[in-house]
C-alpha positions in Angstrom: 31.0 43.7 9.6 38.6 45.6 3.8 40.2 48.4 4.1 39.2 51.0 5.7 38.1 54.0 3.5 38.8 57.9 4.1 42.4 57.6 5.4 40.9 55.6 8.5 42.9 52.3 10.0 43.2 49.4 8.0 40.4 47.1 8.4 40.9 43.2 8.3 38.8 40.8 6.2 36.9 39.5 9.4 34.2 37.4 9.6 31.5 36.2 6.7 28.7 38.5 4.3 25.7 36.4 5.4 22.9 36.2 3.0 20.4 35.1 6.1 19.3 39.0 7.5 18.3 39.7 3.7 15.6 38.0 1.3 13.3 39.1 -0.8 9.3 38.1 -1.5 9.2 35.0 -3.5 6.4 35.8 -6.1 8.4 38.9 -6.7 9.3 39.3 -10.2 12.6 38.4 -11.8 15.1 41.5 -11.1 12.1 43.0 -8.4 14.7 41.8 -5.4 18.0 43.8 -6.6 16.2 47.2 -7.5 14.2 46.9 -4.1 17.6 46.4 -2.4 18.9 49.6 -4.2 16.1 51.5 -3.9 17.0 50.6 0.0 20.1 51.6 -0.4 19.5 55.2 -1.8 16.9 56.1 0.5 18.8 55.5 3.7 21.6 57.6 2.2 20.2 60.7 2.8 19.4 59.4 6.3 23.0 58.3 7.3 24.5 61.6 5.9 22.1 63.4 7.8 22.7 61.5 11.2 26.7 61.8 10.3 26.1 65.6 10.0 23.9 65.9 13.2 26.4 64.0 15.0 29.7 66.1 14.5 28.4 68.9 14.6 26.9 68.8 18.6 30.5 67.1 19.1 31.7 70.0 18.3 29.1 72.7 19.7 29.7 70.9 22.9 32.6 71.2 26.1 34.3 68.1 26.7 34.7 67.6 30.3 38.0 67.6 32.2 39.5 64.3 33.2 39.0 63.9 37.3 41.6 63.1 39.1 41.9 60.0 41.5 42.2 61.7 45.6 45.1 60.2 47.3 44.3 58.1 50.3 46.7 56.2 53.1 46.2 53.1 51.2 46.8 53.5 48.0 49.9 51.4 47.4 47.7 48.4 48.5 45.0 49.2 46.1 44.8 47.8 42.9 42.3 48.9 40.7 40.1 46.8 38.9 36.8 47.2 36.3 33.7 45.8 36.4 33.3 42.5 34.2 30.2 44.3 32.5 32.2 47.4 31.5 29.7 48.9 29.5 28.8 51.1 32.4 31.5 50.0 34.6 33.6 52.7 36.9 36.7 52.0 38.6 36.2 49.7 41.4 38.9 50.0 44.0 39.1 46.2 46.0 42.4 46.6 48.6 44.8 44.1 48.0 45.3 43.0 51.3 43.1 42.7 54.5 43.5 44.0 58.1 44.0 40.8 60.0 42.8 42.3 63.2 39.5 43.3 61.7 38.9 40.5 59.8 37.7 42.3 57.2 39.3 44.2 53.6 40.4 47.4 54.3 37.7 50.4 52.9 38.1 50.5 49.0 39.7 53.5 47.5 36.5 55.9 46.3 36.0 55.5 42.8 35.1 58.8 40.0 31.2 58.6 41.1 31.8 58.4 45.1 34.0 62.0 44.5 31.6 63.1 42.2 28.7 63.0 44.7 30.7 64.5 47.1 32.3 67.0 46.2 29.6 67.8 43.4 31.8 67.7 40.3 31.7 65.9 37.0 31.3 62.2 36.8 34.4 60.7 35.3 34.3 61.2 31.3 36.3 62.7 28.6 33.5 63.7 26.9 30.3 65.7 27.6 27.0 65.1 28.8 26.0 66.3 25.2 28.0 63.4 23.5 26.3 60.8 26.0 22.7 61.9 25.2 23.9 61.5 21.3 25.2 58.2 22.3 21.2 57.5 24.0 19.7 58.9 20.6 21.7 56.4 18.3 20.9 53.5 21.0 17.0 54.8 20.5 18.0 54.1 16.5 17.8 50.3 17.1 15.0 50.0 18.9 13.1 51.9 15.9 14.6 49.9 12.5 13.7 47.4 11.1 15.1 44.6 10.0 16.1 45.0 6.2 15.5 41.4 5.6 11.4 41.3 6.5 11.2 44.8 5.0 12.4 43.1 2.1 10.5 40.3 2.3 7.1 42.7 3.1 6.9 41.0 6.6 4.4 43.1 8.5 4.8 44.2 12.3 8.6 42.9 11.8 11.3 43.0 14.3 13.8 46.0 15.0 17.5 45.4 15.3 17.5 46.1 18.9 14.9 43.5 19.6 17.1 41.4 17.8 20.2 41.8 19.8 18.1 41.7 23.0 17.0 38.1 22.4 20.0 37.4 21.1 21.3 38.5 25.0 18.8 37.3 26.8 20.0 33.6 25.3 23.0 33.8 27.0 21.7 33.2 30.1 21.3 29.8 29.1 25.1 29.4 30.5 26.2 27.9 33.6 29.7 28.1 33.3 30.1 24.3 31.8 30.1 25.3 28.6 33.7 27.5 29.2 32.4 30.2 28.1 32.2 33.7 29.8 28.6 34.6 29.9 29.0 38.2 30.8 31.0 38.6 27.7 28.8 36.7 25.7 26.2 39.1 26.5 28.4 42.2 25.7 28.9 40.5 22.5 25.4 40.0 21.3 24.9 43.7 22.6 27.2 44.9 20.8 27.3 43.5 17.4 25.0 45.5 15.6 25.2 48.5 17.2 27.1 50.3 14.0 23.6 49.8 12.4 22.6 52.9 14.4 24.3 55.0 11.9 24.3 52.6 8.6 21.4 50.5 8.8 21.3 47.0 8.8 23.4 46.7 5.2 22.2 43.4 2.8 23.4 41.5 -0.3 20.4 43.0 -1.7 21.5 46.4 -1.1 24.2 46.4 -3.6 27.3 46.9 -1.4 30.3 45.0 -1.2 31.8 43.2 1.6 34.9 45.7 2.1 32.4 48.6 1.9 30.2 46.9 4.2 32.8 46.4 6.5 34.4 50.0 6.1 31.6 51.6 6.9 30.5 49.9 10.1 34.1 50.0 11.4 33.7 53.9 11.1 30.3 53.6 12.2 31.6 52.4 15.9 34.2 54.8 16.0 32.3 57.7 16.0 30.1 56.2 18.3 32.6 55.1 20.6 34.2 58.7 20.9 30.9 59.7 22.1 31.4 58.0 25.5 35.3 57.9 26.2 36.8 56.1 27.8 34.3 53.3 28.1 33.9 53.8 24.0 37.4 51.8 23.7 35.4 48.8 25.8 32.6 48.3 23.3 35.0 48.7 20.2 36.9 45.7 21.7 33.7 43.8 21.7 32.7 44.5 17.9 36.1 43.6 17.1 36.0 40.3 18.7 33.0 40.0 17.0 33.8 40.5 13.8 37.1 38.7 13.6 35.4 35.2 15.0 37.9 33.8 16.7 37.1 33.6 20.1 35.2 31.1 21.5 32.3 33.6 22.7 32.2 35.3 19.6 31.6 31.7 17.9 28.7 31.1 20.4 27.3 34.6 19.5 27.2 34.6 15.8 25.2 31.1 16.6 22.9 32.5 18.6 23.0 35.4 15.6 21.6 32.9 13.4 19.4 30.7 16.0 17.5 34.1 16.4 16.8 34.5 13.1 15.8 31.5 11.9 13.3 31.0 15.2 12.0 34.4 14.0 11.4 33.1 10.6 10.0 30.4 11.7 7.5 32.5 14.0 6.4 34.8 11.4 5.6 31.5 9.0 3.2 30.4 12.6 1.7 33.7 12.7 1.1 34.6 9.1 0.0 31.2 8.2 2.6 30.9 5.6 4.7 27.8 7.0 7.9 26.9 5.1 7.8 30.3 2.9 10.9 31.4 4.4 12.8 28.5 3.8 15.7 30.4 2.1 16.8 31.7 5.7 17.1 28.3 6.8 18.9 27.9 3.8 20.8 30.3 4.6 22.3 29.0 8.0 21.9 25.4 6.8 25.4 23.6 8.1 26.7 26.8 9.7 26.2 26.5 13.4 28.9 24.9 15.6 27.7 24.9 19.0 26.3 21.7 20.3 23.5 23.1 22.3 22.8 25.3 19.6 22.5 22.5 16.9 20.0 21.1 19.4 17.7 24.3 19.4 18.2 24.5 15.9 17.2 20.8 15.1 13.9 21.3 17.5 12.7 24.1 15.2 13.1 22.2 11.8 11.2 19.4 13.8 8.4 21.8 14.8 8.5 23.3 11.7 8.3 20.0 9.6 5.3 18.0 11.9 3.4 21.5 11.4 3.6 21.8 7.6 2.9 18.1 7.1 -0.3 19.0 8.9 -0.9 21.6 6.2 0.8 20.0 3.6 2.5 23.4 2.7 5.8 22.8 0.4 8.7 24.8 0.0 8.8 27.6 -2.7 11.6 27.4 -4.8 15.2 28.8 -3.9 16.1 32.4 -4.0 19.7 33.4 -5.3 21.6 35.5 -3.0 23.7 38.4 -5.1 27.3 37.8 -4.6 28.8 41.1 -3.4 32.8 39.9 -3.2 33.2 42.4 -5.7 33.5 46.2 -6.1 29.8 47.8 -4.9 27.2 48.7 -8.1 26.1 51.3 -5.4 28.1 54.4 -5.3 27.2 57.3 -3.5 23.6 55.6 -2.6 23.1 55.7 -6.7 23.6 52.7 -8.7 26.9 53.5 -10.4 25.8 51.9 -13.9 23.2 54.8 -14.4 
């Protein structure tokens, strides 16, 4: 996650179609992987469509609240206003821009959209309704229920869901201390964010028969409907998947590492637990020469070391390699139906 489809903006060809979140059993017969993919692909159709459906139509059904003015206050042209680094939930934080010598101390903020809410027992500070922000909970609730195409693929039992895979994913970041020059904060908004479109799509394959630019299309208007559920602090996490998707930043680099650190530490945890060691290998073939980070690389090199000493020790061997459907082209998949039937 190319343009973007049904008269929506323009979407640019950002990042890379990774083959690593999608594989398929390896003593699968030959074909087995690409009509497992589609039959993936039509039956979360209906799903999507219906979750599309339920989702405009309580935007609608519901009262957008009015927009609540700012109080004036004696200080005010020596306030600036300022947001919270971790926006997601951030409010206006008033900070005075200059101190009462006297006092020794900043003169009293300006009170932000929840201080005048309490008081005067109004509306908290959003251009949508409390209807739209419980729809916003429910698709958040999504990810913590889907799984991850790739082991359902694959037959993986107990596997992870998406949300458990961003959450690691954050949790990682607090591996910074500020040497690295990276914002952590972001870092974490990043890894947060990233695959929160899969709410609405699902967490899209090369196995599932769609193209890059669909791929792309449809998680970019994924977020935006998602995003209006919360405004204004939607336009925050659409900057985020943005970043994310175009690569270009430094923290987004760090995160699509950590992206692929997660999954091939997962892989290599379900080879421990099912007693298969080195039967995923295609998802560290996957990643193989992809990672940039330094510390990453490190992380990454302890696991193939691990990995290697313990299937030595069983003398397991690698299966043989599993192509990976090249979907640069127009999708076979149209309408969740495989277009060629």
């Amino acid at each position: 996650s190319s343009n973007h489809s049904h008269g929506h903006t323009v979407i640019p060809n950002h990042g890379e179609f990774e083959s690593e979140s999608a594989q398929v059993e390896i003593n699968q017969k030959p074909g087995k992987q690409d009509i497992a993919g589609q039959q993936f692909a039509r039956n979360r159709k209906p799903r999507i469509q219906d979750l599309h459906r339920n989702l405009h139509t309580q935007s609608a059904s519901t009262p957008s609240l009015p927009q609540q003015p700012q109080p004036s206050h004696p200080h005010q042209q020596q306030t600036t206003t300022k947001f919270a680094m971790s926006s997601l939930a951030a409010e206006p934080l008033e900070v005075s821009g200059t101190a009462d010598p006297s006092a020794g101390a900043p003169l009293p903020r300006e009170p932000n959209c929840h201080d005048v809410a309490s008081s005067a027992g109004k509306k908290p500070c959003f251009s949508t309704g409390l209807g739209e922000i419980l729809q916003f909970m429910e698709l958040i609730g999504n990810l913590k229920h889907t799984k991850r195409t790739g082991w359902v693929l694959r037959d993986v039992n107990d596997c992870e869901s998406i949300s458990g895979h961003m959450y690691r994913m954050s949790m990682l970041t607090f591996l910074l201390d500020g040497s690295e020059g990276l914002n952590q904060i972001r870092c974490m908004e990043l890894a947060l964010v990233h695959d929160l479109a899969e709410s609405l799509v699902g967490d899209i394959t090369p196995f599932c028969g769609v193209s890059k630019d669909e791929k792309r299309a449809m998680e970019f208007k994924a977020m935006e409907d998602i995003c209006k559920l919360i405004e204004p602090r939607g336009k925050r996490i659409m900057e985020l998947f943005e970043e994310y998707e175009h690569g270009q930043s430094a923290e987004s680099k760090f995160v699509k590492d950590l992206d692929r650190l997660d999954m091939v530490m997962q892989a290599f945890e379900y080879e421990k637990r099912d007693n298969c060691l080195l039967k995923h290998q295609e998802f560290f073939d996957s990643t193989e020469g992809k990672f940039n980070h330094p510390f990453v690389k490190k992380l990454v090199n302890e696991i193939y070391e691990q990995r290697d000493v313990l299937a030595k020790a069983k003398g397991a061997t690698p299966p043989p390699a599993i192509e990976v459907p090249n979907m640069e082209g127009p999708s076979k998949v149209a309408n969740g139906h495989d277009s060629s039937s």
